[in-house]
N, C-alpha and C positions, 0 to 999 in steps of 0.2 A: 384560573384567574389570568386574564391579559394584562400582557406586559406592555403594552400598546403604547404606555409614555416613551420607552427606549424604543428607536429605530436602527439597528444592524443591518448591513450590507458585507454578505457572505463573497469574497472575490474568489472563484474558482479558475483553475487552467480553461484554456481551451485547445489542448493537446483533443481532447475525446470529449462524448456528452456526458453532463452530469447528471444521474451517475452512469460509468461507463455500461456499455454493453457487456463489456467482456474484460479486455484488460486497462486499467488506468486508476493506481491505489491515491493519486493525488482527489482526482477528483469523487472518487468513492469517496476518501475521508471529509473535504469539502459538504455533499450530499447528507452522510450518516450527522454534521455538526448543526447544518440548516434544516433539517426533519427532526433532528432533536430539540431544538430550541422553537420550532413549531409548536411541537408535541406540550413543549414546557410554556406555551402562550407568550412566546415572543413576535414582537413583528420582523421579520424578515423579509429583505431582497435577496435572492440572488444574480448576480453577476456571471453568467454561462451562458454556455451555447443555445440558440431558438428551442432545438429541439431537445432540451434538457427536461427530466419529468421531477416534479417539485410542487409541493403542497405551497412553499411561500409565493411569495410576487416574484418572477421571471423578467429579469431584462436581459434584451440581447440583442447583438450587435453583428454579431458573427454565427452564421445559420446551422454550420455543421463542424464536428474539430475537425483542424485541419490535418490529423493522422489519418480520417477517414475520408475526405475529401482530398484528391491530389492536385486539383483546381484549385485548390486555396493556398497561399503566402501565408506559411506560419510566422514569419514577421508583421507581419501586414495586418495578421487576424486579432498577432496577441496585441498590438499599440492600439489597434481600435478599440480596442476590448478594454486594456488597464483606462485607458484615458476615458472613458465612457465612464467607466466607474468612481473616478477622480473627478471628473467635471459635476457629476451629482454627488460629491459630498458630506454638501452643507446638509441634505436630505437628512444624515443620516448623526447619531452619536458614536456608531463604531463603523468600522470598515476591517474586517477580518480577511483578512490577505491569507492566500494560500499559494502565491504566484511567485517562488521564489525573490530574486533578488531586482529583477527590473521592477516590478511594482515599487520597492524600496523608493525609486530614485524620483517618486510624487509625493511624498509624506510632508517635505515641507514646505511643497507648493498648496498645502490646506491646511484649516483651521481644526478638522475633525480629526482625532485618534485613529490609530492604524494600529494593530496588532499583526504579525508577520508570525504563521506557523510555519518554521523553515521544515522544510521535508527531505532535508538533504543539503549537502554541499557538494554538487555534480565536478567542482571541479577549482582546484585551487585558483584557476585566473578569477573565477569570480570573488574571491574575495574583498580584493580593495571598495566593490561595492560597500559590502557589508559593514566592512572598515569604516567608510565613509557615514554611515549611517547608523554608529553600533548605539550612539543613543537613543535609537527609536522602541517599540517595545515587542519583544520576542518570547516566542512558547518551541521549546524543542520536544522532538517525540520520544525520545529517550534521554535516560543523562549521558548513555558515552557519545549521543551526538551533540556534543553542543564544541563550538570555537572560545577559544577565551575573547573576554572583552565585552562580550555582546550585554546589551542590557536584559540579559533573561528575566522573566515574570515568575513561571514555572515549568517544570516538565508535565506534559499534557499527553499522554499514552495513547496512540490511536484509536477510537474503540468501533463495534460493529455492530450491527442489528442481529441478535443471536436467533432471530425468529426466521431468519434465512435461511440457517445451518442449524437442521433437527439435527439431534441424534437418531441415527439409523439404528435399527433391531438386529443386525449382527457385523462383523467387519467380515475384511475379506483376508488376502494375500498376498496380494502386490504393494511393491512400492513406486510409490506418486512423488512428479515433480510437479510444481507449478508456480510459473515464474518469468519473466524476461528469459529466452534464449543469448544468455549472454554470458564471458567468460568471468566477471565479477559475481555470478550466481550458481557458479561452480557446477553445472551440466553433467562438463563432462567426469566429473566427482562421484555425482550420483549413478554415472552408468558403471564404473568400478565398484562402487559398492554394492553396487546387483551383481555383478558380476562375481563376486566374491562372495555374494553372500547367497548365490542361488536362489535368488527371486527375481521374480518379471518386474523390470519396469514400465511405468506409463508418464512419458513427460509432457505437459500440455503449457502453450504458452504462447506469445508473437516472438518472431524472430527478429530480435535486434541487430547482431550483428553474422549478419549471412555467412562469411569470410569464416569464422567459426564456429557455424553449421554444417557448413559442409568441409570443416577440415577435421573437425574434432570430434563429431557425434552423428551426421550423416552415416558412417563407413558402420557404425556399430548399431543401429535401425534398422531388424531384421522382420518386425514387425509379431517375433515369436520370444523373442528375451527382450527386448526395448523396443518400443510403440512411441511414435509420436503422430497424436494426434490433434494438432492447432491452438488455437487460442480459445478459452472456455469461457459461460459468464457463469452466474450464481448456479443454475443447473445442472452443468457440466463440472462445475468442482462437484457438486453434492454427490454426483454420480460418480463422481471419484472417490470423493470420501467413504461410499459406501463398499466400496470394492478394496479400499486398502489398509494395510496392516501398519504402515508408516510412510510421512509425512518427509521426504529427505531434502534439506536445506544445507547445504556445504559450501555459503559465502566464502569466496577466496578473498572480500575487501569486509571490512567492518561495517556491520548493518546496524541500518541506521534504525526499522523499527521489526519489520518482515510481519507488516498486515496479514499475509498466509500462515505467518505462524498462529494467531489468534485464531483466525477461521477454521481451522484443521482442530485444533481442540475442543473449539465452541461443535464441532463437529464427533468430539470422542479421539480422533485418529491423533495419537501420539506423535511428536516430531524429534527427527535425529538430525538434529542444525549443529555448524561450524561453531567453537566457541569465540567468534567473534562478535566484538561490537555489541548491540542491545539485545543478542540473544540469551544471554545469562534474564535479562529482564524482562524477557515475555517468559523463557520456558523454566519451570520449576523441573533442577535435573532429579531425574529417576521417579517425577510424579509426572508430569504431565508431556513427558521425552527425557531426552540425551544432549547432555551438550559434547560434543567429542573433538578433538584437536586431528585429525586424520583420517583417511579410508579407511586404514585398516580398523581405530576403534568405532567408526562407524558402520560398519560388516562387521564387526562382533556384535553389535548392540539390534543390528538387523536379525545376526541369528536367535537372539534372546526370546524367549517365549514372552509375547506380550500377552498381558491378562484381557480376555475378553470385555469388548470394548464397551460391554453395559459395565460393566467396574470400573471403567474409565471418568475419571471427574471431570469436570469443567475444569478450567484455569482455574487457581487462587489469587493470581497476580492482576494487574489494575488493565489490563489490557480491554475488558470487556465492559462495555460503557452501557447500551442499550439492552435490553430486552425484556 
């Protein structure tokens, strides 16, 4: 049945295309919301990059994201981009914002509803936006990420196309990272607990901040006990998936939803995540992973005989939206 009376207008980043090549979980979830409500006979815009691939209507403004183009003004891409979506409006009855906190600052220059999935609070100076705006309406992705005040609607759990990430027909032995190169995603965590626990790692990802690649995980990339091999997209996790025995996730800041922890179980492969922040709420501890407070209890749960991965469930938790 079409929903064809209601028109939505999906706003995605334009850090990367939607949906990304390889790495970018904002506008993956952006993509996996607009292809579901396709699916579910809505009309949809989206608001993204030219070369974004999408079953809805495509408007764009800005040709490539500006992480992959270094000719482009990431200033410059994302005002054309929010304002473009703001001045067509009236087009629409919702406007589903995924573009943190500046999109905010159009809400009451229109008559149409804005919904704001915050995907993060990158950084306490941006507050006062949010401040300024906390009566507008808001969907967090877990409940440890939400700020008080805000007018929350509900918590809305990232979810993924499970039809991406088969389960593979046997696991392997390594353990896998995958994630930002960065020291809030705990790296170099995961190479002590290989370390300790006598397993190869494989960490794949873009490097965010170089300064601590090469200070902290560089010197231990021997290419025989820890591999780093780049940023992967949906094929390159799977081929990691297939090859590993666990999933290690050792946020050193409270995570806000950890998109790769859903994917790695929709994939079988168990994860051994920091108990911080919204990992209690994707992973079910001792069924579908560990949650552990340190290396050391994360190299003991490494050493654990995990049960072969056809045994392995799906999530039970709300994490998995599609498939």
């Amino acid at each position: 049945m079409r929903r064809s009376d209601k028109r939505v207008a999906v706003l995605s980043p334009v850090a990367w295309r939607t949906p990304p090549r390889q790495y970018g979980a904002w506008e993956t979830v952006a993509s996996n919301i607009t292809e579901g409500l396709i699916a579910r006979g809505w009309e949809v815009t989206l608001f993204a990059t030219r070369d974004s691939v999408t079953r809805a209507h495509l408007h764009a403004v800005v040709d490539r994201g500006y992480e992959e183009d270094p000719a482009i003004d990431p200033k410059v891409a994302e005002y054309l981009h929010i304002s473009e979506a703001f001045e067509h409006a009236a087009e629409f009855d919702l406007i589903h914002s995924h573009y943190d906190f500046m999109a905010l600052t159009y809400i009451r220059l229109v008559k149409t509803p804005v919904l704001t999935t915050i995907h993060g609070f990158s950084s306490p100076r941006i507050m006062p936006v949010y401040e300024k705006y906390r009566d507008g309406y808001f969907v967090s992705i877990s409940d440890s990420d939400r700020a008080p005040g805000l007018n929350y609607l509900a918590t809305v759990y990232n979810g993924i196309d499970l039809s991406l990430y088969p389960l593979p027909k046997s696991g392997g032995d390594d353990l896998i990272f995958l994630g930002r190169i960065h020291p809030d995603k705990g790296v170099h965590l995961a190479i002590e607990v290989a370390r300790l626990s006598g397993r190869p790692l494989i960490i794949a990802g873009i490097i965010q901040d170089e300064l601590y690649y090469r200070e902290r995980l560089k010197p231990h990339i021997d290419d025989q006990k820890v591999h780093y091999i780049g940023p992967v997209g949906v094929a390159g996790k799977n081929e990691l998936f297939a090859r590993a025995c666990a999933l290690i996730h050792l946020n050193t800041i409270p995570e806000r939803f950890g998109l790769i922890l859903a994917e790695a179980n929709a994939a079988g492969v168990p994860v051994i995540a920091m108990d911080l922040g919204s990992c209690r709420e994707v992973i079910k501890d001792g069924q579908t992973g560990f949650l552990v407070n340190n290396v050391d209890e994360g190299s003991a749960r490494c050493r654990t005989r995990f049960r072969n991965r056809s045994e392995h469930l799906p999530p039970t938790g709300p994490a998995i939206l599609f498939g």
